[in-house]
mmCIF file of the N, C-alpha and C atoms, coordinates in Angstrom:
data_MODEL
# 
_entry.id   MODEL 
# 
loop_
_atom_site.group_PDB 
_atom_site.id 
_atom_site.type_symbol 
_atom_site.label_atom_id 
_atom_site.label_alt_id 
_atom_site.label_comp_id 
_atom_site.label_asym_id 
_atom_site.label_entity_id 
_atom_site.label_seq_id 
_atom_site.pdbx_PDB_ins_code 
_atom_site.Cartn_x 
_atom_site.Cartn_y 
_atom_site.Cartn_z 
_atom_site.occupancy 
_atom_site.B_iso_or_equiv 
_atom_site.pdbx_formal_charge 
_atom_site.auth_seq_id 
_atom_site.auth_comp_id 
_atom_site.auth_asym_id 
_atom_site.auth_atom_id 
_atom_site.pdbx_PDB_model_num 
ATOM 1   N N  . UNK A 1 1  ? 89.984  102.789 130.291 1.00 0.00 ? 1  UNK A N  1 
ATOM 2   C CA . UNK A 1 1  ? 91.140  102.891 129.409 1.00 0.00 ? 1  UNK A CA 1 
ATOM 3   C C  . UNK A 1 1  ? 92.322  102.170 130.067 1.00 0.00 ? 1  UNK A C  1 
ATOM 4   N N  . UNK A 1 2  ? 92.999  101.242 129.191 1.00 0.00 ? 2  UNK A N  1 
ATOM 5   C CA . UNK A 1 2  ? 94.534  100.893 129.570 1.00 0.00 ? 2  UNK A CA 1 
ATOM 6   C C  . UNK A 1 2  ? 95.355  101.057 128.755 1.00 0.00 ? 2  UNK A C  1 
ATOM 7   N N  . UNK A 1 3  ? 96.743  101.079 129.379 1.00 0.00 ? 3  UNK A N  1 
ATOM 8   C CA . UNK A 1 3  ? 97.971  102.284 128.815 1.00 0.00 ? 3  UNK A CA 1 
ATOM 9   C C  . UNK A 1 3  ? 98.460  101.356 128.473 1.00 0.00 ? 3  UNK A C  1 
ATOM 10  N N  . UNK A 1 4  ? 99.213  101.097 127.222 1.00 0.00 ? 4  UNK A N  1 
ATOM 11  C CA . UNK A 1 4  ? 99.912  99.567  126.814 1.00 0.00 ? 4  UNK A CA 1 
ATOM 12  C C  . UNK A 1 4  ? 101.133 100.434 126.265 1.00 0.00 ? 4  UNK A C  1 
ATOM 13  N N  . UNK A 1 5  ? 102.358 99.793  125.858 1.00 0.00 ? 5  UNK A N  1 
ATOM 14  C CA . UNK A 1 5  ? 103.356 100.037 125.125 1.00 0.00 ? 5  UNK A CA 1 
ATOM 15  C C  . UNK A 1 5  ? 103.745 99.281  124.089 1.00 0.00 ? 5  UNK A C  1 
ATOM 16  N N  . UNK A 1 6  ? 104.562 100.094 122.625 1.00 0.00 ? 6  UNK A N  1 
ATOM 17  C CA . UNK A 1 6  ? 104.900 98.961  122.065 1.00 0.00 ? 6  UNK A CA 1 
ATOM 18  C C  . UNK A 1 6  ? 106.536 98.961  121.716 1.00 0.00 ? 6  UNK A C  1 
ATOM 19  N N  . UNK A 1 7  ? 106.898 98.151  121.851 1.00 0.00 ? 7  UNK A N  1 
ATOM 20  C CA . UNK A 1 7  ? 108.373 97.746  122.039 1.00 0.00 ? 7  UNK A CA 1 
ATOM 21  C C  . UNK A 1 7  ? 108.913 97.548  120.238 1.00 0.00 ? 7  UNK A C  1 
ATOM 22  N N  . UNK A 1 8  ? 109.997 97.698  119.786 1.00 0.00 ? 8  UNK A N  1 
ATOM 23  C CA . UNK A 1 8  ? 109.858 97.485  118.235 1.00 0.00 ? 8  UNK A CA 1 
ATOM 24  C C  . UNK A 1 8  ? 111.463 96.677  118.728 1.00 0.00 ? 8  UNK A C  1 
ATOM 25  N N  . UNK A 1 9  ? 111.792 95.616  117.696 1.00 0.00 ? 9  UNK A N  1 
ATOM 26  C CA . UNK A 1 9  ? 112.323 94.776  117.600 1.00 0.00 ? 9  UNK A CA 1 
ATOM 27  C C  . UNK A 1 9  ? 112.819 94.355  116.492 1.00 0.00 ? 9  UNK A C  1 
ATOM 28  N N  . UNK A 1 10 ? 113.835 94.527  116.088 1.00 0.00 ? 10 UNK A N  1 
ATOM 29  C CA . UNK A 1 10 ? 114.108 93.753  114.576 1.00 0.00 ? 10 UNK A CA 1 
ATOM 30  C C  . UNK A 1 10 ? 115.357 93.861  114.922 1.00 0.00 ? 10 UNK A C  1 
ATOM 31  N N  . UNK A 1 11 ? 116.003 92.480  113.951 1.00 0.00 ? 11 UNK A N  1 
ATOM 32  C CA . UNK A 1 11 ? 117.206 91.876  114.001 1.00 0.00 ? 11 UNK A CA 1 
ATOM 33  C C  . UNK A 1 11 ? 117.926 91.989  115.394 1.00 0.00 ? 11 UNK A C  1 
ATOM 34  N N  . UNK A 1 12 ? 119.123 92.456  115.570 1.00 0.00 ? 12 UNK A N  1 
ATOM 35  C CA . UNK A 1 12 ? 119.508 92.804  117.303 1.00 0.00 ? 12 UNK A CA 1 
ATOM 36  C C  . UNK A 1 12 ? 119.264 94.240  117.824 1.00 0.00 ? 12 UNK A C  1 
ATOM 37  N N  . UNK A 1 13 ? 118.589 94.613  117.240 1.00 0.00 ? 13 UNK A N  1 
ATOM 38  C CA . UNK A 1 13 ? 118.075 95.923  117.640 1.00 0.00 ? 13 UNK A CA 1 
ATOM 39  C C  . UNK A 1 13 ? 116.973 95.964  118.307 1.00 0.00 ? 13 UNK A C  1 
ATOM 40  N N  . UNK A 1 14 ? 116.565 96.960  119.802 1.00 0.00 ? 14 UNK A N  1 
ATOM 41  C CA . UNK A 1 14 ? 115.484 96.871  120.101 1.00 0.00 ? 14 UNK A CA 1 
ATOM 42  C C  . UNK A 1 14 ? 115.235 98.164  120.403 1.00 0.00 ? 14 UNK A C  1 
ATOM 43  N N  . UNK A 1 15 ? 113.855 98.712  120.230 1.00 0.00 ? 15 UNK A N  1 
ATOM 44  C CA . UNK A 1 15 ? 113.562 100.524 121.014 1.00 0.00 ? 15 UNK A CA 1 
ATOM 45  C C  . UNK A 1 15 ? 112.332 100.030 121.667 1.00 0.00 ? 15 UNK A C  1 
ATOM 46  N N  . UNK A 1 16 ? 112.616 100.604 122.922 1.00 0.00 ? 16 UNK A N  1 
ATOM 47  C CA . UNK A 1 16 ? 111.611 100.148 124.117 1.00 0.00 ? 16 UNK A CA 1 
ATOM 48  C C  . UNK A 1 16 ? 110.992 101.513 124.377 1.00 0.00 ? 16 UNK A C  1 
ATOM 49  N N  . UNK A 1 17 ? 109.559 101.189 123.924 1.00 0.00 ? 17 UNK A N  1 
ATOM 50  C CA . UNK A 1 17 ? 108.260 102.638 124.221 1.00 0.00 ? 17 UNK A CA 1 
ATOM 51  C C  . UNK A 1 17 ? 108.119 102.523 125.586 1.00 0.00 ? 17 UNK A C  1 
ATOM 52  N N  . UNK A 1 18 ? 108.604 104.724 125.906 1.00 0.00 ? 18 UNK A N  1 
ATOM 53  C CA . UNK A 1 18 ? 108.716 104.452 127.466 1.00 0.00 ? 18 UNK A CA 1 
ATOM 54  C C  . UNK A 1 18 ? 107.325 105.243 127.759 1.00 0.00 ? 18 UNK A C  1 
ATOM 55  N N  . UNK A 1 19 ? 106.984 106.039 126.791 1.00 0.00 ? 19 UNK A N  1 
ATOM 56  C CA . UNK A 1 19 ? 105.266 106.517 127.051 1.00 0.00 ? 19 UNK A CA 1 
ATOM 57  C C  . UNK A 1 19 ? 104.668 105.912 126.794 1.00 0.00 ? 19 UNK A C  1 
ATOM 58  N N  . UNK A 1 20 ? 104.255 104.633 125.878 1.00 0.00 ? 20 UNK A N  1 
ATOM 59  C CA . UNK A 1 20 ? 102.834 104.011 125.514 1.00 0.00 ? 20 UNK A CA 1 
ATOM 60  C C  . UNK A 1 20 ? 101.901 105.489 125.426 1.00 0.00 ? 20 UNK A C  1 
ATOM 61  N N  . UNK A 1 21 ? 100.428 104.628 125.558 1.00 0.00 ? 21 UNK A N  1 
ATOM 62  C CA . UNK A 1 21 ? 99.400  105.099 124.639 1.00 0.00 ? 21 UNK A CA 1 
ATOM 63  C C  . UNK A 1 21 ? 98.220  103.986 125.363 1.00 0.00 ? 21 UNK A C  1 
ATOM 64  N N  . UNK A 1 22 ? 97.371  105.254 125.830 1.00 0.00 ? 22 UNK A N  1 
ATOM 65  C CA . UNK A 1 22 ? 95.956  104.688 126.399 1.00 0.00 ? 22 UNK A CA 1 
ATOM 66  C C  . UNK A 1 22 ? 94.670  104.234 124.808 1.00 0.00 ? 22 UNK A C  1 
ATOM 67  N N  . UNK A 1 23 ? 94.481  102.765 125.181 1.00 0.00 ? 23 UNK A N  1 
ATOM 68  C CA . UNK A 1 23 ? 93.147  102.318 124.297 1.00 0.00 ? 23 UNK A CA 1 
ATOM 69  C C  . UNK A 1 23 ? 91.989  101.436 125.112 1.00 0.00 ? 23 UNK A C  1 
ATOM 70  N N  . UNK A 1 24 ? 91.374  101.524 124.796 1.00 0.00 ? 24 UNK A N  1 
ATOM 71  C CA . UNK A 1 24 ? 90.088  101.366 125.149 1.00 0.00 ? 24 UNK A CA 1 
ATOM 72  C C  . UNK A 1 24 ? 89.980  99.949  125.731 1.00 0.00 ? 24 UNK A C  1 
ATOM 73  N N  . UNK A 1 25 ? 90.740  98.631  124.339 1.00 0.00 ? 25 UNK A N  1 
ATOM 74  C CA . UNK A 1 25 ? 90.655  97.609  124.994 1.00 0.00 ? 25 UNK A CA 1 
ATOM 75  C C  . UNK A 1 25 ? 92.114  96.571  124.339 1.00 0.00 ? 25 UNK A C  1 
ATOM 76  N N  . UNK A 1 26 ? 92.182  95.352  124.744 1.00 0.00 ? 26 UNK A N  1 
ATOM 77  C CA . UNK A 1 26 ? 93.489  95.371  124.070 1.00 0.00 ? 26 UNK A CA 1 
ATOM 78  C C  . UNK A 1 26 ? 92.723  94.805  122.349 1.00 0.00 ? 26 UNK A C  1 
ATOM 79  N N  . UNK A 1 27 ? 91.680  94.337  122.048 1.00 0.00 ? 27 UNK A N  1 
ATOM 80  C CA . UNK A 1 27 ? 91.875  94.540  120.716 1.00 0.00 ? 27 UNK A CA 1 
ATOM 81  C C  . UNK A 1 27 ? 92.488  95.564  119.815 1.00 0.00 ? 27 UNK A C  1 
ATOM 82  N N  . UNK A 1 28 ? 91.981  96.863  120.325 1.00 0.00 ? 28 UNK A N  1 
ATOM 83  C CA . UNK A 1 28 ? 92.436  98.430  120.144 1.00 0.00 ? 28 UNK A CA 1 
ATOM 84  C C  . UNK A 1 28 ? 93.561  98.357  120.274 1.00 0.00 ? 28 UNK A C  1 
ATOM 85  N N  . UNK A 1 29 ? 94.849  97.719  120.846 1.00 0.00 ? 29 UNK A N  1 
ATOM 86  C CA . UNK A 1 29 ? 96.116  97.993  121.464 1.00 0.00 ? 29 UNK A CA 1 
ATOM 87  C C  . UNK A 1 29 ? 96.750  96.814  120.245 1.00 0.00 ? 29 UNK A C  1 
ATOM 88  N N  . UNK A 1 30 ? 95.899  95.658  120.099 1.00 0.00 ? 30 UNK A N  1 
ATOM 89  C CA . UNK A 1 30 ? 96.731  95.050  118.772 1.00 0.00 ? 30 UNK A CA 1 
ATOM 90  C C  . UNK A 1 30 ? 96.510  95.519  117.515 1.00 0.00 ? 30 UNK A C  1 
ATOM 91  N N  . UNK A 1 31 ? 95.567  96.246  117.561 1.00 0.00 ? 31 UNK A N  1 
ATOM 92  C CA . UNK A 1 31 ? 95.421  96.750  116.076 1.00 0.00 ? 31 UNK A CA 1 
ATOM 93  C C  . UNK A 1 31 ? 96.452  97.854  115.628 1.00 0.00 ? 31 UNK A C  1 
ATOM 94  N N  . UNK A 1 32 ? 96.620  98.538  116.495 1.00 0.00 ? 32 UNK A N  1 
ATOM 95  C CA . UNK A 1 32 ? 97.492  99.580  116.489 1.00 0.00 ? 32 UNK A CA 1 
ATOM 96  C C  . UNK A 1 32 ? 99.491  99.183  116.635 1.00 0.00 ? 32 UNK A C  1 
ATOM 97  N N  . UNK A 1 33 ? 99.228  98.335  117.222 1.00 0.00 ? 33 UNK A N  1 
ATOM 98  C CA . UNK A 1 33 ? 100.722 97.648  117.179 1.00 0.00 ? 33 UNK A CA 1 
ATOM 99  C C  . UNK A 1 33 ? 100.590 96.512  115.687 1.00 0.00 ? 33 UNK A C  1 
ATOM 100 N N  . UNK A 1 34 ? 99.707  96.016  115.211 1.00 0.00 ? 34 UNK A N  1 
ATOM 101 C CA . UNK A 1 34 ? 99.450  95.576  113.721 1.00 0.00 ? 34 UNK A CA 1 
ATOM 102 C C  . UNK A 1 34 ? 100.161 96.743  112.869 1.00 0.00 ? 34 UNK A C  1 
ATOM 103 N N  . UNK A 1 35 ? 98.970  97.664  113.412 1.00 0.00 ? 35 UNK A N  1 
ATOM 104 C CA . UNK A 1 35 ? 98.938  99.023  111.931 1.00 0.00 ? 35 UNK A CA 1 
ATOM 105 C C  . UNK A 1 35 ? 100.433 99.990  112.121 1.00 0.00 ? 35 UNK A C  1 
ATOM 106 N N  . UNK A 1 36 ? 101.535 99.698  113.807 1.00 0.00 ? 36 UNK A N  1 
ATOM 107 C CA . UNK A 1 36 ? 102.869 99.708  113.637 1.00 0.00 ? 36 UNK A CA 1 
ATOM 108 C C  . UNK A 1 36 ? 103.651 99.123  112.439 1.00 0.00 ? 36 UNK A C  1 
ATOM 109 N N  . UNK A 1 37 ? 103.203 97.855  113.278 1.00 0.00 ? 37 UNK A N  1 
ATOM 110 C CA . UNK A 1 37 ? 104.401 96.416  112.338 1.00 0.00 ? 37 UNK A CA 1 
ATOM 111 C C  . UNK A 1 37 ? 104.398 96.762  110.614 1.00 0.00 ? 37 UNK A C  1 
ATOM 112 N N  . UNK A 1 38 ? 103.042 96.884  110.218 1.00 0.00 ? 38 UNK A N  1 
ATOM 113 C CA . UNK A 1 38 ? 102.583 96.695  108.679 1.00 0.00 ? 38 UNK A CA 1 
ATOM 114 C C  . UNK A 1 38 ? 103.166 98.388  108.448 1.00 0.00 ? 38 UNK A C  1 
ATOM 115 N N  . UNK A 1 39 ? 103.235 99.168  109.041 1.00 0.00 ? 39 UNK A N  1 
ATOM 116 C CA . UNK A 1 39 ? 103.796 100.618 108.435 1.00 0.00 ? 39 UNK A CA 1 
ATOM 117 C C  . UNK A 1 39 ? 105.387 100.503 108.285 1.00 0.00 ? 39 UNK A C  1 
ATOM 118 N N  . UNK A 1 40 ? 106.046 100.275 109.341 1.00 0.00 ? 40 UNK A N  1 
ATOM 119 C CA . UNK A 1 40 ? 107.622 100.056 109.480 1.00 0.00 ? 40 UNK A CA 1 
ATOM 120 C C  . UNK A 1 40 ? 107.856 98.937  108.473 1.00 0.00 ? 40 UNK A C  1 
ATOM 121 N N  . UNK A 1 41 ? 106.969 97.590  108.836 1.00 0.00 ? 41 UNK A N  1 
ATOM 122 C CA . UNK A 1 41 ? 107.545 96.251  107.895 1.00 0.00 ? 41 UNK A CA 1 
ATOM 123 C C  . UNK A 1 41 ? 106.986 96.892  106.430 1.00 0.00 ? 41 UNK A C  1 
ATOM 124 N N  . UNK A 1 42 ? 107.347 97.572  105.560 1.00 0.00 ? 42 UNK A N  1 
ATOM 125 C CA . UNK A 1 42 ? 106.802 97.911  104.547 1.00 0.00 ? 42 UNK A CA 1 
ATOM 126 C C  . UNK A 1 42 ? 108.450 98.204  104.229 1.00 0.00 ? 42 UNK A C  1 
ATOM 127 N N  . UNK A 1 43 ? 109.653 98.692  104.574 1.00 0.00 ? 43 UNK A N  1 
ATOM 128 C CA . UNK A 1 43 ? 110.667 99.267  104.757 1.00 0.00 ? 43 UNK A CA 1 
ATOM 129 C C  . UNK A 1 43 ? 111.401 97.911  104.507 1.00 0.00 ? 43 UNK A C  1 
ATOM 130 N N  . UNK A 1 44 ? 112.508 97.772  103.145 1.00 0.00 ? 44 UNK A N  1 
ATOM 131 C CA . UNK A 1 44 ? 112.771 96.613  103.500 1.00 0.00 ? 44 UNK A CA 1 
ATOM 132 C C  . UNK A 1 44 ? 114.161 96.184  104.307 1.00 0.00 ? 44 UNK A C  1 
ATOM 133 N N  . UNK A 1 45 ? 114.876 97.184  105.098 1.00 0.00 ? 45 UNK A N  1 
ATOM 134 C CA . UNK A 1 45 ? 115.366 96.952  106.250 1.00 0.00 ? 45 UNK A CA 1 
ATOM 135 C C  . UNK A 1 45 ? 114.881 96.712  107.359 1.00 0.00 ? 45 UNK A C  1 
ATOM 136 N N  . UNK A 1 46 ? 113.516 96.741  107.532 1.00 0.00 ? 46 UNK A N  1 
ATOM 137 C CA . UNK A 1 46 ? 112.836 96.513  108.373 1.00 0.00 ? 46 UNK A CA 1 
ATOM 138 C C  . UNK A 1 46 ? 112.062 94.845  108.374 1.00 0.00 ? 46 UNK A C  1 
ATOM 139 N N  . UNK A 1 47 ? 112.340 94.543  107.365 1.00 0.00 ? 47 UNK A N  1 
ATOM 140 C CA . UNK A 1 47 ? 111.431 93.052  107.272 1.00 0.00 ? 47 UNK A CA 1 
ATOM 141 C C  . UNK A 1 47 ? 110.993 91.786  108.362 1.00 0.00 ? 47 UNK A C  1 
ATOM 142 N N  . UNK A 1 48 ? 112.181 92.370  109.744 1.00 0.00 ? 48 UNK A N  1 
ATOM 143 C CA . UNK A 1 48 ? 112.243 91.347  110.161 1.00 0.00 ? 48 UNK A CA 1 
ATOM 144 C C  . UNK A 1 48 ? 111.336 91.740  111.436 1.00 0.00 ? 48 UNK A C  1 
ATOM 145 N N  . UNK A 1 49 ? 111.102 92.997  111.396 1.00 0.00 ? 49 UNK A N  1 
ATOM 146 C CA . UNK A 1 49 ? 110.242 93.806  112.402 1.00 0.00 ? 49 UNK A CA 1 
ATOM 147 C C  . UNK A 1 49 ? 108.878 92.566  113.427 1.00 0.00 ? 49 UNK A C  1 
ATOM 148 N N  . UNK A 1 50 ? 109.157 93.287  114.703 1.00 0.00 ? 50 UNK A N  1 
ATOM 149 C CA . UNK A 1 50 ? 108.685 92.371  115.360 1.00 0.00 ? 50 UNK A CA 1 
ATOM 150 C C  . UNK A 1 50 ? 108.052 93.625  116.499 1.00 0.00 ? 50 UNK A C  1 
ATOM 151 N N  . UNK A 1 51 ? 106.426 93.912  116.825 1.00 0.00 ? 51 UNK A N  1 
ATOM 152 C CA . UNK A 1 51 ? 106.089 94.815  117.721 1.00 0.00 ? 51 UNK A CA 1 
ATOM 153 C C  . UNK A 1 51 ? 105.453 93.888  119.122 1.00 0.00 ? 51 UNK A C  1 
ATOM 154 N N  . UNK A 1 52 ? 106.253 94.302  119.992 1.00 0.00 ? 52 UNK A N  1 
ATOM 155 C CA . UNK A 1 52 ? 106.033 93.824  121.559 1.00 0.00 ? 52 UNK A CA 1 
ATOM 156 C C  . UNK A 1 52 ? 105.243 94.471  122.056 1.00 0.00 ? 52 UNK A C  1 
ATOM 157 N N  . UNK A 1 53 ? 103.724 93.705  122.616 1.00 0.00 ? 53 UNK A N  1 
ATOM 158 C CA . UNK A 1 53 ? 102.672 94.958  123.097 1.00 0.00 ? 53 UNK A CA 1 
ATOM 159 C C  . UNK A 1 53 ? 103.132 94.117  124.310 1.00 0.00 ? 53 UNK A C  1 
ATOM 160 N N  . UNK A 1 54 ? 103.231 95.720  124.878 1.00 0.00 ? 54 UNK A N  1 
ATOM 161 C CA . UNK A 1 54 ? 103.186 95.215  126.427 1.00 0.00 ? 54 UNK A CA 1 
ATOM 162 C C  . UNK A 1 54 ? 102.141 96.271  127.392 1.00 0.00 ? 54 UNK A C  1 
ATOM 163 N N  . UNK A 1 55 ? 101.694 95.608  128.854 1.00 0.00 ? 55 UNK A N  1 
ATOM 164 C CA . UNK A 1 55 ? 100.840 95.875  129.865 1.00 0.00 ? 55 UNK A CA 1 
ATOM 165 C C  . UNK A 1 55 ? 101.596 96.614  130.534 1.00 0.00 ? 55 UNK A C  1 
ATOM 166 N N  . UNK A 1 56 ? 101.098 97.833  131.598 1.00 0.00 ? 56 UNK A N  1 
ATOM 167 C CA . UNK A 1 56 ? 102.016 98.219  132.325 1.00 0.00 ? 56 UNK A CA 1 
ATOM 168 C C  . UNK A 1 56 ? 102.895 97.757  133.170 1.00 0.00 ? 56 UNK A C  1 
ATOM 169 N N  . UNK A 1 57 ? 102.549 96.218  133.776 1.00 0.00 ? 57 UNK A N  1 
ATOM 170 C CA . UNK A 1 57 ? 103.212 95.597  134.393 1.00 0.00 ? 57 UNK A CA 1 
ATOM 171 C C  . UNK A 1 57 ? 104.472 94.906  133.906 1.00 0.00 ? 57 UNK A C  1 
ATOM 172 N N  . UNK A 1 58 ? 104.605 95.123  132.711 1.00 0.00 ? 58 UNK A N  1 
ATOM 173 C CA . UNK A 1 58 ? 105.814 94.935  131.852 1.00 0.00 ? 58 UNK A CA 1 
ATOM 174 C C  . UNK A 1 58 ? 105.602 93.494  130.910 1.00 0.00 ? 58 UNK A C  1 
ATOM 175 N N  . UNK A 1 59 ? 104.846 93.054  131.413 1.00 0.00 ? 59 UNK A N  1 
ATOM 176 C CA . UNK A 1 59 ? 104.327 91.476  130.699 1.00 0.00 ? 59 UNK A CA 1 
ATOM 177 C C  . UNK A 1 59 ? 104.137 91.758  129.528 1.00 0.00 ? 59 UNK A C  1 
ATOM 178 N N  . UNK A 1 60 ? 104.401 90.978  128.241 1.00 0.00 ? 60 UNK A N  1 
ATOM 179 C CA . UNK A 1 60 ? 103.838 90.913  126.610 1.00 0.00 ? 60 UNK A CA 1 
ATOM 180 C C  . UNK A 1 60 ? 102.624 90.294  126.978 1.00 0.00 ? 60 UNK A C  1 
ATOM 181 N N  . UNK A 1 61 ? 101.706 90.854  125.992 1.00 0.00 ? 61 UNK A N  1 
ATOM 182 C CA . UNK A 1 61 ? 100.051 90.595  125.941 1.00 0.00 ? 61 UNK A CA 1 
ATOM 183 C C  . UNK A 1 61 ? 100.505 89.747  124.522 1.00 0.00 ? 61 UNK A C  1 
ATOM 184 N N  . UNK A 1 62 ? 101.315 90.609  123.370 1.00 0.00 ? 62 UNK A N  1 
ATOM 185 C CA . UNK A 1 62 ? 101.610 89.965  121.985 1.00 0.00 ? 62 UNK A CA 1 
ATOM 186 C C  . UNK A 1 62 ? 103.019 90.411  121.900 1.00 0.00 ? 62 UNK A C  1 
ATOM 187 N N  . UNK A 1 63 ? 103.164 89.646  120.355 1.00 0.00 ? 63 UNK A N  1 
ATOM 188 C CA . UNK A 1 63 ? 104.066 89.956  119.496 1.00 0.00 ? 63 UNK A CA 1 
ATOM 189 C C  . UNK A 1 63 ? 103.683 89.961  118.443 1.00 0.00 ? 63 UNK A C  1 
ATOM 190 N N  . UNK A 1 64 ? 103.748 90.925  117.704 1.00 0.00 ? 64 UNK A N  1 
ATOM 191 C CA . UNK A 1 64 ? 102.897 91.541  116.209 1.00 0.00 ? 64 UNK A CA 1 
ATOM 192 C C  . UNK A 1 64 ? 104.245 91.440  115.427 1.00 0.00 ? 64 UNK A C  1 
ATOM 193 N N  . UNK A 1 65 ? 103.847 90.956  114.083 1.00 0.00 ? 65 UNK A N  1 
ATOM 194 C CA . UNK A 1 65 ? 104.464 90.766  112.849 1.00 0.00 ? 65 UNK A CA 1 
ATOM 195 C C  . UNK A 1 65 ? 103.627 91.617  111.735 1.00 0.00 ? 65 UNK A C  1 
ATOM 196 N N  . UNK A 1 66 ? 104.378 91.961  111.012 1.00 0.00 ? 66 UNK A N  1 
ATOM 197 C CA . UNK A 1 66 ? 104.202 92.773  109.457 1.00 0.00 ? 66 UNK A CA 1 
ATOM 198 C C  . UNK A 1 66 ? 103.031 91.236  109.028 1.00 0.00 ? 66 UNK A C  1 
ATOM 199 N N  . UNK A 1 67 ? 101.955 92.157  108.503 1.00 0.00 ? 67 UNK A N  1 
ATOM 200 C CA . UNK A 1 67 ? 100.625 91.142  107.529 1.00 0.00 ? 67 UNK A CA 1 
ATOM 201 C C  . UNK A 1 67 ? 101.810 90.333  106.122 1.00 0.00 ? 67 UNK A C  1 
ATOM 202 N N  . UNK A 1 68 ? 101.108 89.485  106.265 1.00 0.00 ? 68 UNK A N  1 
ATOM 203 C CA . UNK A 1 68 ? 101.695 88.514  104.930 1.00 0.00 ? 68 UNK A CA 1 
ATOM 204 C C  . UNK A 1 68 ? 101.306 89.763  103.769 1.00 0.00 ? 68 UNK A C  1 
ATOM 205 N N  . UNK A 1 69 ? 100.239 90.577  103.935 1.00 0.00 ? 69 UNK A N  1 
ATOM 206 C CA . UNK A 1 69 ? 100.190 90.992  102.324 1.00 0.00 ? 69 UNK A CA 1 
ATOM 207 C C  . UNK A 1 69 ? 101.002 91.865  102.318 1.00 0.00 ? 69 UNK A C  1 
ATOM 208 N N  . UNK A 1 70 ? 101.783 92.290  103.168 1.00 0.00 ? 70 UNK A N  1 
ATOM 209 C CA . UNK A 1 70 ? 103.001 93.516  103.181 1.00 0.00 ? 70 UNK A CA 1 
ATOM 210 C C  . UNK A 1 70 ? 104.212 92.389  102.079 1.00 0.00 ? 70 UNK A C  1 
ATOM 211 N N  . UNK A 1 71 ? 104.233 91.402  102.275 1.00 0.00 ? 71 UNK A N  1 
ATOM 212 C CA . UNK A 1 71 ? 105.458 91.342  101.329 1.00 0.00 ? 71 UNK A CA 1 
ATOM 213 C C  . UNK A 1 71 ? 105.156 90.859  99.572  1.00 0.00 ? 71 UNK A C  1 
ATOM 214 N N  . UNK A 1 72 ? 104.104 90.715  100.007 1.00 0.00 ? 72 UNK A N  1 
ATOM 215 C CA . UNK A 1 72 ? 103.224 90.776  98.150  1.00 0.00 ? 72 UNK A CA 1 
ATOM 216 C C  . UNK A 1 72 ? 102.933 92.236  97.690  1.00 0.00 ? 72 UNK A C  1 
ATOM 217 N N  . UNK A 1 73 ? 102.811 92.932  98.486  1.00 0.00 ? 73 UNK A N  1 
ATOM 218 C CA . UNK A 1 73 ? 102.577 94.081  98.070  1.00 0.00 ? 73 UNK A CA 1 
ATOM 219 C C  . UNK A 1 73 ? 104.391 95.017  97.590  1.00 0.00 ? 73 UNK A C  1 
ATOM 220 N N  . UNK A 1 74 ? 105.248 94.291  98.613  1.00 0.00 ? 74 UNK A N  1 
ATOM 221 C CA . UNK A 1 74 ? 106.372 94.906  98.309  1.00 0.00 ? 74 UNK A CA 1 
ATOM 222 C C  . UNK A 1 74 ? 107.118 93.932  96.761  1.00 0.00 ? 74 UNK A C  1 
ATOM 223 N N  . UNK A 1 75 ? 106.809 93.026  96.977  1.00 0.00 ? 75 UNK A N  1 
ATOM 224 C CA . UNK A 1 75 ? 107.021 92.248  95.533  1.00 0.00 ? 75 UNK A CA 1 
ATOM 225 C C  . UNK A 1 75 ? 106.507 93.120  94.557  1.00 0.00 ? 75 UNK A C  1 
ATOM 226 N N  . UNK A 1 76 ? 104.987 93.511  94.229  1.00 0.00 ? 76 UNK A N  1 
ATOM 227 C CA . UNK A 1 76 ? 104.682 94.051  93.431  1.00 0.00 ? 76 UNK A CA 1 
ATOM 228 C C  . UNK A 1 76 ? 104.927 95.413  92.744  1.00 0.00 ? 76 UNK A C  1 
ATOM 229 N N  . UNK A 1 77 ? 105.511 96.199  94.220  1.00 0.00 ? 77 UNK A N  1 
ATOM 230 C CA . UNK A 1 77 ? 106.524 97.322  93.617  1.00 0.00 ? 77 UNK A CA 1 
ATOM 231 C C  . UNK A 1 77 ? 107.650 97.227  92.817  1.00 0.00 ? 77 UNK A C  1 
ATOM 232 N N  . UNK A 1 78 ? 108.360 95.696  93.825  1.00 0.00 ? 78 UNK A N  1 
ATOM 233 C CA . UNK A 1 78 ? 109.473 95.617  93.028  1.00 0.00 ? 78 UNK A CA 1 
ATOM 234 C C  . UNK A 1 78 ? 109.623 95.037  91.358  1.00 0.00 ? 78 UNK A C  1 
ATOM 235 N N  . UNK A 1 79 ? 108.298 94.133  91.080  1.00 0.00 ? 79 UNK A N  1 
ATOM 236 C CA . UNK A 1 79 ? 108.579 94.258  89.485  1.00 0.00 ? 79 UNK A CA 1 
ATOM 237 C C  . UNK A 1 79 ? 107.812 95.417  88.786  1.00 0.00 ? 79 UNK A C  1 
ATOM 238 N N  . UNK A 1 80 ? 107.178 96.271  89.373  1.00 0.00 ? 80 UNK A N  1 
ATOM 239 C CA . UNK A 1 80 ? 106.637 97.361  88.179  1.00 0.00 ? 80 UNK A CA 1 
ATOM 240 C C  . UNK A 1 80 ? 108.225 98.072  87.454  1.00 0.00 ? 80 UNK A C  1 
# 
């Protein structure tokens, strides 16, 4: 198991994860900083949302963005 963190980021705002969260491998660690980005980027003050996976050594492994279908999907709320 490795302990990763994810950092959240949008516009000049930043909140830096000081516990992280043990996964198995880092695919496991982007999916979960994905399934962050795409929950928050759903929010549309949040659009610009940006999740920083980081290693314990403080290094970014990624930077995760909200899925393209998050803003088709928020389009489609907005014309029903």
């Amino acid at each position: 198991m490795q302990h990763y963190f994810f950092d959240l980021h949008f516009g000049d705002e930043r909140v830096v994860d000081e516990d992280g969260i043990d996964h198995f491998d880092e695919g496991s660690a982007l999916y979960y900083g994905q399934r962050i980005a795409d929950k928050i980027g759903r929010d549309a003050d949040y659009r610009s949302l940006k999740v920083h996976v980081r290693v314990p050594d403080g290094s970014v492994l990624a930077i995760v963005c909200a899925s393209t279908g998050r803003g088709g999907e928020q389009m489609a709320l907005v014309w029903r």
